[in-house]
C-alpha positions as CSV (number, residue, x, y, z in Angstrom):
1,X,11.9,-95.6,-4.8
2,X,13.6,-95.7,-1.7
3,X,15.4,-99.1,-2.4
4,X,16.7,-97.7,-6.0
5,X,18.0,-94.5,-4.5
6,X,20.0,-96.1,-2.0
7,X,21.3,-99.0,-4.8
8,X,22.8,-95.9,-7.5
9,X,24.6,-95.0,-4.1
10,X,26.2,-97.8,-3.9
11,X,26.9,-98.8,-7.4
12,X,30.1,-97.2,-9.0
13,X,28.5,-96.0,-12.2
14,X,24.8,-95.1,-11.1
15,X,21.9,-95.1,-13.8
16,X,20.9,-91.7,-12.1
17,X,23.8,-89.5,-10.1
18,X,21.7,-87.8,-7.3
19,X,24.6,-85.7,-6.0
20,X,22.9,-82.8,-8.3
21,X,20.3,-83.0,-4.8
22,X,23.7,-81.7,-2.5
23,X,23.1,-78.1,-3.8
24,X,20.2,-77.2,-2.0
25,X,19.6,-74.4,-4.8
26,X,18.7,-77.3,-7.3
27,X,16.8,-79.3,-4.6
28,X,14.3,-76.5,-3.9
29,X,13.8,-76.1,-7.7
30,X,12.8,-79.6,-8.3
31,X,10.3,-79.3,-5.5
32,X,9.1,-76.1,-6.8
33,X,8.7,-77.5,-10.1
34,X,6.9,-80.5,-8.4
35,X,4.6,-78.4,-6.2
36,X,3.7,-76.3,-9.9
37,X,2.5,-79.8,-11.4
38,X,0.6,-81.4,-8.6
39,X,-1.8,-78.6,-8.9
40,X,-2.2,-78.6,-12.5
41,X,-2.4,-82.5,-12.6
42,X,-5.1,-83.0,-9.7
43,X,-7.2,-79.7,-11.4
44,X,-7.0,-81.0,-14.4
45,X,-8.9,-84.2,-12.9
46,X,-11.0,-82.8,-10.0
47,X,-12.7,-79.9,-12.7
48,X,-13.7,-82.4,-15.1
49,X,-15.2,-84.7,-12.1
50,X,-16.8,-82.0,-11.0
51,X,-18.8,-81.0,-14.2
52,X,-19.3,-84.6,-14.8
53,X,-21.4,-85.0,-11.2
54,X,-23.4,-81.6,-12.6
55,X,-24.3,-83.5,-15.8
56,X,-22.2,-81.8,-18.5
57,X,-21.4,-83.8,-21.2
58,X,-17.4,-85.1,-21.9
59,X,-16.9,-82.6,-24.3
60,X,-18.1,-79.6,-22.4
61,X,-15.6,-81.1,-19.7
62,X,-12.7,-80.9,-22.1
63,X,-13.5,-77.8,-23.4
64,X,-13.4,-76.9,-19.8
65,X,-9.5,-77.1,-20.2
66,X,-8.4,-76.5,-23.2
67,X,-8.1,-72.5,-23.3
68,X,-5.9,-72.5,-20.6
69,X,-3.8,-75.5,-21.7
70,X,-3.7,-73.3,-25.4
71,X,-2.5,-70.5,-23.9
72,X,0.2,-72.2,-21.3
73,X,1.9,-73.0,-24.8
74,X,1.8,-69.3,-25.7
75,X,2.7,-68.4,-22.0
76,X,5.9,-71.0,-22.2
77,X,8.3,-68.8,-24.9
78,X,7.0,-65.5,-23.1
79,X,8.2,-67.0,-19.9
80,X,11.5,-68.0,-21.2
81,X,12.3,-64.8,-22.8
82,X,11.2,-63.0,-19.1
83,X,13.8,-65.7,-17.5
84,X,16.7,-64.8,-20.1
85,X,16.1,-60.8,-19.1
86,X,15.0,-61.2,-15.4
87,X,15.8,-64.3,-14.3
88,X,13.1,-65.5,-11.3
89,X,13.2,-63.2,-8.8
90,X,9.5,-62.4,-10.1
91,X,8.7,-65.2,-12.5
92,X,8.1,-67.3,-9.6
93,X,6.3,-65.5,-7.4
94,X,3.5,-64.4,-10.1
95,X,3.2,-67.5,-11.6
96,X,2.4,-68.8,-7.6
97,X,0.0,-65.9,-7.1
98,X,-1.5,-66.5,-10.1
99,X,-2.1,-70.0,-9.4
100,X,-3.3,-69.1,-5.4
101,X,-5.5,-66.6,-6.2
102,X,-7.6,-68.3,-8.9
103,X,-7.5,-71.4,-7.5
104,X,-9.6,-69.6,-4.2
105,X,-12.0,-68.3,-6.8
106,X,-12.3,-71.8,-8.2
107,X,-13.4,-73.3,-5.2
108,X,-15.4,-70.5,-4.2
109,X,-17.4,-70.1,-6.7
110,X,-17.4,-73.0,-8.9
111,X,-21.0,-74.2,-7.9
112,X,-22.4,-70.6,-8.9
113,X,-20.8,-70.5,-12.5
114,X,-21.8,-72.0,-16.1
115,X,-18.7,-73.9,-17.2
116,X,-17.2,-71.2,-19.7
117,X,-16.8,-69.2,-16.7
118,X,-15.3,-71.7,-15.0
119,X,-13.1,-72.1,-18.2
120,X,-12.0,-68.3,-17.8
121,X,-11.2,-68.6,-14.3
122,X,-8.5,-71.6,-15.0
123,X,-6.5,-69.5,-17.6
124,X,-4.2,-67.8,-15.1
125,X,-4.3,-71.1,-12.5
126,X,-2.3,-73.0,-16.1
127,X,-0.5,-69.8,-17.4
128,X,1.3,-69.5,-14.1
129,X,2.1,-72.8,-13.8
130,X,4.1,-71.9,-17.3
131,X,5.5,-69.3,-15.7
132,X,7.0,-71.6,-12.8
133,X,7.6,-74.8,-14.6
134,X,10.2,-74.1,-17.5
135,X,12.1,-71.5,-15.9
136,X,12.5,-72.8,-12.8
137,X,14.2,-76.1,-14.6
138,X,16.6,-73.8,-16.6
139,X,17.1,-72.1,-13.2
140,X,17.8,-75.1,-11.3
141,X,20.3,-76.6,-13.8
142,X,22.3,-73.7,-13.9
143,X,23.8,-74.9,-10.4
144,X,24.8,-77.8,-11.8
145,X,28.4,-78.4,-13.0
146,X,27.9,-79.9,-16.9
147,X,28.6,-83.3,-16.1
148,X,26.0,-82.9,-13.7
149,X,23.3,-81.6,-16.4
150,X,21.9,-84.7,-17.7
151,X,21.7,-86.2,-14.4
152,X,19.5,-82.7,-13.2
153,X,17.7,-83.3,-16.2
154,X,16.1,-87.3,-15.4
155,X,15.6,-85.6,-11.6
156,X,13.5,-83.3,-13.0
157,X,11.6,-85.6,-15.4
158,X,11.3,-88.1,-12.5
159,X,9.4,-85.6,-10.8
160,X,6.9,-84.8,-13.4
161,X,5.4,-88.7,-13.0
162,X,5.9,-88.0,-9.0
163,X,3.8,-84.8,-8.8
164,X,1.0,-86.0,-11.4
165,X,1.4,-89.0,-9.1
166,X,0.8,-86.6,-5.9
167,X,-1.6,-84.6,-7.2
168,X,-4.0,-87.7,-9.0
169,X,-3.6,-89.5,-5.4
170,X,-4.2,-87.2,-2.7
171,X,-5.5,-84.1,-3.8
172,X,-8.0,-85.8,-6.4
173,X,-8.9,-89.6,-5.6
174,X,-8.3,-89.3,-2.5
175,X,-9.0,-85.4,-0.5
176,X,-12.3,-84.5,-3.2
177,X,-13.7,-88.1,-3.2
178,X,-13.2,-88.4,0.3
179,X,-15.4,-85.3,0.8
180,X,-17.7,-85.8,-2.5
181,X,-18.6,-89.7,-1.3
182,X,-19.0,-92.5,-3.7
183,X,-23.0,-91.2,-4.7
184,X,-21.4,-87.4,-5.3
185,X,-24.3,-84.8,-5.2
186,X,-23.6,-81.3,-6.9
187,X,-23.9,-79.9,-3.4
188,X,-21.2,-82.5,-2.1
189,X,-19.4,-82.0,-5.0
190,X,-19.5,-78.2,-4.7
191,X,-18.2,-78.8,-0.6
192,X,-15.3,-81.2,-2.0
193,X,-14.4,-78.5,-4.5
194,X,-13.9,-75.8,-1.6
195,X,-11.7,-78.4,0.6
196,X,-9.8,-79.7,-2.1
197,X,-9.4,-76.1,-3.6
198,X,-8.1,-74.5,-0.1
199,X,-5.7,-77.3,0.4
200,X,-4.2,-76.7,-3.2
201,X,-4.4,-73.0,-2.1
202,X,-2.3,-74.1,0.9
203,X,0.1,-76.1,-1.2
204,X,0.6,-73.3,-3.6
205,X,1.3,-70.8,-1.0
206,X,4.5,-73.2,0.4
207,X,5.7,-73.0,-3.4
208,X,5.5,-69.2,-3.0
209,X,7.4,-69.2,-0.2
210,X,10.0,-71.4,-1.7
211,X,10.1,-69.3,-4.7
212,X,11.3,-66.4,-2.8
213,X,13.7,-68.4,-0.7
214,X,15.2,-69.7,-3.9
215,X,15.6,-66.8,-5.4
216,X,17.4,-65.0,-2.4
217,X,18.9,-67.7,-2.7
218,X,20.6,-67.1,-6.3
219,X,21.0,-63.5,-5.5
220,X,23.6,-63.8,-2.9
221,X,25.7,-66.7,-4.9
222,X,26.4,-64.1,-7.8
223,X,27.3,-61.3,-5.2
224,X,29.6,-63.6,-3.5
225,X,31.0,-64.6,-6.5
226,X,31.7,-61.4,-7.7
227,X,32.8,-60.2,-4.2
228,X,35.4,-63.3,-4.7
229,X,36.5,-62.7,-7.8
230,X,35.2,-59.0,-9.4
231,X,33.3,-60.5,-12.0
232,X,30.9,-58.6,-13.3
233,X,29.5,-56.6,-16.7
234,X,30.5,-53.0,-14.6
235,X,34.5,-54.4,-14.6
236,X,34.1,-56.0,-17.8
237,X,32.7,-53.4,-20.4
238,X,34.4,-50.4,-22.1
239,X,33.0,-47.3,-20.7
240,X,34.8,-45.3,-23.8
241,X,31.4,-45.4,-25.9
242,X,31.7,-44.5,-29.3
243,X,28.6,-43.1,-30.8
244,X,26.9,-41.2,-33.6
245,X,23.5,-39.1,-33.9
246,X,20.6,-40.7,-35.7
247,X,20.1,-38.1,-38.1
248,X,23.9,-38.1,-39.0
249,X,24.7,-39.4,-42.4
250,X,26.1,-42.6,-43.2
251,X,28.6,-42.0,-44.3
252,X,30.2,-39.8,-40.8
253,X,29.2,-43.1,-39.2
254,X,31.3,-45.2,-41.6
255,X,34.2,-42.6,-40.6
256,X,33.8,-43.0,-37.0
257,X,34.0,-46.9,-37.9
258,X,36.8,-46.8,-39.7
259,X,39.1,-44.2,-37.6
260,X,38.2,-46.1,-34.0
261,X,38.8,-49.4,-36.1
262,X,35.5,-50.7,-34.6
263,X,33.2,-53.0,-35.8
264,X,30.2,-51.1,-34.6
265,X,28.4,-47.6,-33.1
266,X,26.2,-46.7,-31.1
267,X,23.4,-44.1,-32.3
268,X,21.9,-41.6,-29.9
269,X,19.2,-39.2,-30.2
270,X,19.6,-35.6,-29.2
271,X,19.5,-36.4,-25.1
272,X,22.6,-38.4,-25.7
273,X,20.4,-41.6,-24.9
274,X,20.3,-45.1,-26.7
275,X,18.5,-44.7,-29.9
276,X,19.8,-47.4,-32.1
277,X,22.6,-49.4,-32.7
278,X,24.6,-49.5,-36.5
279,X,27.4,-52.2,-37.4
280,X,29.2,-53.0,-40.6
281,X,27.0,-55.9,-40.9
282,X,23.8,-53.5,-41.2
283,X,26.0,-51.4,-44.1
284,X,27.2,-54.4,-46.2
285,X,23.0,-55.5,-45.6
286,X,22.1,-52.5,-47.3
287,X,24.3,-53.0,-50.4
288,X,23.3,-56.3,-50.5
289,X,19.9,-56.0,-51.3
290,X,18.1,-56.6,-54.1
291,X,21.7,-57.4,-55.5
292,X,22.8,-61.0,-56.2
293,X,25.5,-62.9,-58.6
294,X,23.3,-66.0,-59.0
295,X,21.3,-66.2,-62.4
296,X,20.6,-69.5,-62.1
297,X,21.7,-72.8,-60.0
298,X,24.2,-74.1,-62.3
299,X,26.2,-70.3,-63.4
300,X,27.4,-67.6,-61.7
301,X,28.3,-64.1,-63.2
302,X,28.0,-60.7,-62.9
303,X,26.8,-58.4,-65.2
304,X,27.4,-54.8,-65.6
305,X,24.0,-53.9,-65.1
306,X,24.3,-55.4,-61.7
307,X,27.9,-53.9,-60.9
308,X,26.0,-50.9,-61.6
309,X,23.3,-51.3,-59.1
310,X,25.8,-52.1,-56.6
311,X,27.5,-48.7,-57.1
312,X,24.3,-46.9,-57.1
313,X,23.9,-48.2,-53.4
314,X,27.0,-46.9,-52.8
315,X,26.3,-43.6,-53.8
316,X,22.6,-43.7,-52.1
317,X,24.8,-44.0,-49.1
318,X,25.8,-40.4,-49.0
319,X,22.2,-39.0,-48.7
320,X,21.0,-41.7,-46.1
321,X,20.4,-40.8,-42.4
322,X,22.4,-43.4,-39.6
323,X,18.6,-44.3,-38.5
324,X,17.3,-45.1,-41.9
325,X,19.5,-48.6,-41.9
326,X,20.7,-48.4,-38.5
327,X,19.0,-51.2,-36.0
328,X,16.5,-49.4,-33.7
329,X,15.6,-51.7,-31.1
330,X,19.2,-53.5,-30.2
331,X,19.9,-55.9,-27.6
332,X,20.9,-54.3,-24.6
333,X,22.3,-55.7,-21.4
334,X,21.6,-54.6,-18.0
335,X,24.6,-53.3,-15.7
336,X,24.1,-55.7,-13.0
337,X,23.0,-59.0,-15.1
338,X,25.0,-62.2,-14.4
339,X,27.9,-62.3,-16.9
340,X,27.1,-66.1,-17.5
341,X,23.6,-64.9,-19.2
342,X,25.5,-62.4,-20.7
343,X,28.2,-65.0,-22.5
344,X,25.1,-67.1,-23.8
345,X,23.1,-64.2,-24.7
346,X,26.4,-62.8,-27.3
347,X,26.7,-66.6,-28.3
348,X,23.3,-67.2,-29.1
349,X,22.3,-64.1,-30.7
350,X,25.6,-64.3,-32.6
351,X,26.8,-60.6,-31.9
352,X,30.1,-59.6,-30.9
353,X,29.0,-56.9,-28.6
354,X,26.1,-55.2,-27.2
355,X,25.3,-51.9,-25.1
356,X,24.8,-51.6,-21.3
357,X,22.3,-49.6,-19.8
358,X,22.2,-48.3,-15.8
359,X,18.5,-48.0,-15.0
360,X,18.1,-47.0,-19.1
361,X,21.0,-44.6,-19.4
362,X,23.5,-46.0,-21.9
363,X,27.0,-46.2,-19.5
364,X,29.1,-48.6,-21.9
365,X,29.9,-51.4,-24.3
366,X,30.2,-55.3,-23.5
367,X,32.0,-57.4,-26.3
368,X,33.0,-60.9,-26.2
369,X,36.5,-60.2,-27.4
370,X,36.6,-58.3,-23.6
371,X,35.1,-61.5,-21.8
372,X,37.6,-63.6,-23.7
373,X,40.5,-61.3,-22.2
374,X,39.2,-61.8,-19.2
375,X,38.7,-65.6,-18.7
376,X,42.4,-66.1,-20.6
377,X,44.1,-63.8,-18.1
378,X,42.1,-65.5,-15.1
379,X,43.2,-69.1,-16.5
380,X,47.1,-67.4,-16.9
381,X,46.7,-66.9,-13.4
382,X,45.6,-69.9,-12.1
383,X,48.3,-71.8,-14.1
384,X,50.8,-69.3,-12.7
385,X,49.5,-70.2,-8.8
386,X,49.4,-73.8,-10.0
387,X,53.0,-73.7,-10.6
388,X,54.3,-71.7,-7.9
């Protein structure tokens, strides 16, 4: 390994760029990642060696597993989502308590329990291992400049055969069978268990700590990049908030619309608080309901009966409340969230803007038209200095 790294140094187009390991940011994420998997590879041998030496069958030993590993694929989107909104700062460290805590109770008390118990008590060791693993890749790649991406992203993959490489060889062949001995008793076995278990504990605990650092980390590159150049949702969003109570009519919100020439409103309740959000999109939804030109796949016409439908909508308009069409649980974005989680956020979820909330209290309106001002007059001046 060591001869290839130092031959892509030397070569001019490299099979694998590792100057995405410069930025220590990314480097401590890989070995996060890394630590995550050595502890899920070498349980997910040691348990099953262990139940084998008590005399459970090989079924019983994969059933052993295969709650946890079920739920790590429910635990995965969840995680995701929790990254998108939170980012790390607390991903990390609960997925690495997780994983310390029950790993102790493991090796505690894995000579004591029947092996559904034992099947319990590895849930949370493989749920926060998906807490750690797939976020901490999308966090560590988010350092990277794009050209950089696909060469983060073979690092990272490298390192999945590296840790279950780790964890098979150390922790499993080599610490547990050290202790077990060839002719493993279930008291030996049990002994092993505790060793093995305690150093994994060990080994989690550095991720921990590595977790926080990395996070820290993170947290002072966005304030010094805002400090540098005043990026940030608080300079970027209108504060002039157009809005509209949810038991107002329709129609006074289609008003408001029209007279602000806006796209969209925001609906309160009596406190003045976020209760909803209505756009032209969720009006022309409404009329389009139940109401379509296409009779079959080859014609397209409209009848009367139709057109008359459609104008029934209209006038059903007039008696409905905002909250009765209006979208009551809207995407909202956080005052003091990073403006690039912001941009992908509007671009994924295809809207044009969104509500921002201080600690829950509604204190403006982010849109991408006011992003794209932004980054045009910041590329103006830069050309401008470029020039000069």
């Amino acid at each position: 390994m060591a001869l290839f790294v130092w031959r892509q140094k030397k070569i001019v187009e490299p099979l694998i760029n590792f100057a995405p390991l410069k930025n220590s940011a990314f480097t401590l994420s890989v070995c996060i990642n890394m630590i995550g998997l050595i502890l899920v590879f070498a349980l997910n041998m040691i348990i099953p060696l262990f139940l084998g030496v008590k005399g459970e069958s090989t079924l019983i030993s994969s059933l052993a597993l295969f709650p946890a590993i079920l739920l790590s694929c429910v635990a995965a989107p969840i995680a995701g989502r929790a990254f998108d909104k939170h980012g790390v700062k607390w991903l990390l460290p609960i997925g690495f308590m997780l994983m310390t805590t029950f790993i102790v109770l493991i090796s505690i008390f894995i000579g004591k329990l029947e092996w559904y118990y034992l099947a319990l008590l590895y849930i949370p060791v493989v749920v926060g291992s998906a807490l750690i693993i797939g976020p901490v890749q999308s966090f560590g790649l988010s350092f990277l400049k794009p050209a950089e991406n696909p060469h983060g992203v073979t690092i990272f993959s490298t390192g999945f055969q590296i840790a279950g490489a780790l964890g098979s060889a150390f922790l499993a062949d080599g610490l547990y069978n050290c202790v077990a001995g060839a002719n493993a008793t279930v008291s030996t076995a049990t002994t092993a268990i505790l060793v093995t278990g305690l150093a994994a504990a060990a080994v989690s605990l550095i991720g921990l700590v590595l977790s926080i650092v990395v996070s820290q980390k993170r947290r002072k590159n966005v304030e010094k990049t805002l400090e540098n150049h005043e990026i940030s949702v608080k300079n970027l969003m209108k504060t002039e908030i157009y809005s509209v109570n949810r038991d107002a009519s329709v129609v006074e919100a289609m008003k408001n619309i029209v007279e602000h020439k806006i796209s969209s409103i925001i609906v309160t309740d009596d406190n003045g608080n976020l209760a909803g959000y209505l756009s032209d999109g969720d009006i022309v939804r409404y009329l389009s309901k139940n109401y379509t030109n296409i009779k079959i796949a080859y014609s397209y016409e409209a009848t009367d009966g139709e057109a008359n439908e459609f104008m029934s909508k209209i006038g059903e308009l007039s008696t409905l409340k905002v909250s009765e069409i209006a979208n009551e649980k809207p995407y909202t974005i956080d005052i003091n969230a990073d403006l690039g989680d912001v941009c992908r956020e509007l671009g994924v979820r295809h809207l044009k803007k969104a509500p921002v909330l201080d600690n829950g209290k509604l204190v403006g309106v982010i849109s991408r038209s006011d992003i794209t001002k932004f980054v045009m007059n910041l590329c103006v001046e830069k050309l401008e200095s470029n020039i000069k």
